[in-house]
N, C-alpha and C positions, 0 to 999 in steps of 0.2 A: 522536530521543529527546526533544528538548525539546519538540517537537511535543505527542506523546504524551504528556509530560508535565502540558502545557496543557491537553490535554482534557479529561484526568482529570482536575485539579482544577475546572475549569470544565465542568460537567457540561451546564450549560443550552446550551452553544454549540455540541455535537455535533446535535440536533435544526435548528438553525439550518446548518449546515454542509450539513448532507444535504435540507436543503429547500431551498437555495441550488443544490447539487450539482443538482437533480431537474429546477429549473426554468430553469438558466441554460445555454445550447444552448453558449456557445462555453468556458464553463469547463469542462462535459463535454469538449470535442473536445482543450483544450489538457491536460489533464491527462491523455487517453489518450494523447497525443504524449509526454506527460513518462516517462511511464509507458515507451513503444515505445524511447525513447532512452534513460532512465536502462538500462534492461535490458540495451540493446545494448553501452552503456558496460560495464556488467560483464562480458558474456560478453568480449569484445575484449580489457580491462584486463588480469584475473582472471587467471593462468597455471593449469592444473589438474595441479598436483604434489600434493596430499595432501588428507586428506581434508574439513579444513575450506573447501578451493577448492571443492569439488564442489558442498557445498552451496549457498557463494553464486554458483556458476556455475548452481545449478536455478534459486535465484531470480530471478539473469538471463532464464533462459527464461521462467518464470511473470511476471516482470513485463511481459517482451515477448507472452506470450499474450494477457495481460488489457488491457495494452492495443490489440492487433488485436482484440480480439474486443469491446470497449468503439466501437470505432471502427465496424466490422462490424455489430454490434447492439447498437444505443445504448438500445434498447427493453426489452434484458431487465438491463441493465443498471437501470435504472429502476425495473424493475419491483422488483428487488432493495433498490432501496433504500425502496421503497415499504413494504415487507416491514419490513425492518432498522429503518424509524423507529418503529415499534409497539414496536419488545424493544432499548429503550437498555441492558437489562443485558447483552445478548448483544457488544452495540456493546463495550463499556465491557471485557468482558472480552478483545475482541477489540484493542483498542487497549492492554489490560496484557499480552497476551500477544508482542504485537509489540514494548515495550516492555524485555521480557524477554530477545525473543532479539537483539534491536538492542543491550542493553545488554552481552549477554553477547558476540555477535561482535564488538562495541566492544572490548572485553575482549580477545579473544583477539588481533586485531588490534596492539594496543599490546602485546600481549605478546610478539607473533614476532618 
């Protein structure tokens, strides 16, 4: 959340992240590792009794996707962000929207 936070108010620093992200071979590698573990950690954690588990049990797997397949082919990954630094608003919405549901499963979280 605070992450998110940051970049939305620091707009310049998202362009810099992602050319950073493009060019630097072993910050790719450890972050799809962060990625393959955090994921794992959820599915393992996460008990799937209702239905707000489910959902962060998907994103367990989708975290775990992206980063095998970030790992897999580092190339289309690239290419994607090649893509993505042309349309910072697309970025920008995609970091409020993550923003949104990270604040809201925060939420629900404190509240079980």
């Amino acid at each position: 959340l605070v992450a998110s936070l940051g970049l939305l108010c620091n707009k310049t620093k998202i362009t810099t992240i992602i050319r950073e992200y493009m060019t630097n071979e072993s910050l790719h590698y450890m972050t799809n590792i962060m990625r393959m573990m955090i994921g794992l950690l959820i599915i393992t954690i996460v008990p799937l009794y209702n239905r707000i588990h489910i959902i962060i049990h998907v994103a367990g797997w989708i975290a775990i996707v992206l980063g095998t397949s970030g790992l897999l082919f580092p190339e289309v990954n690239r290419n994607i962000m090649k893509v993505s630094i042309t349309h910072i608003k697309t970025i920008q919405s995609m970091i409020l929207i993550s923003l949104v549901i990270g604040g809201g499963l925060c939420y629900i979280g404190y509240m079980m």
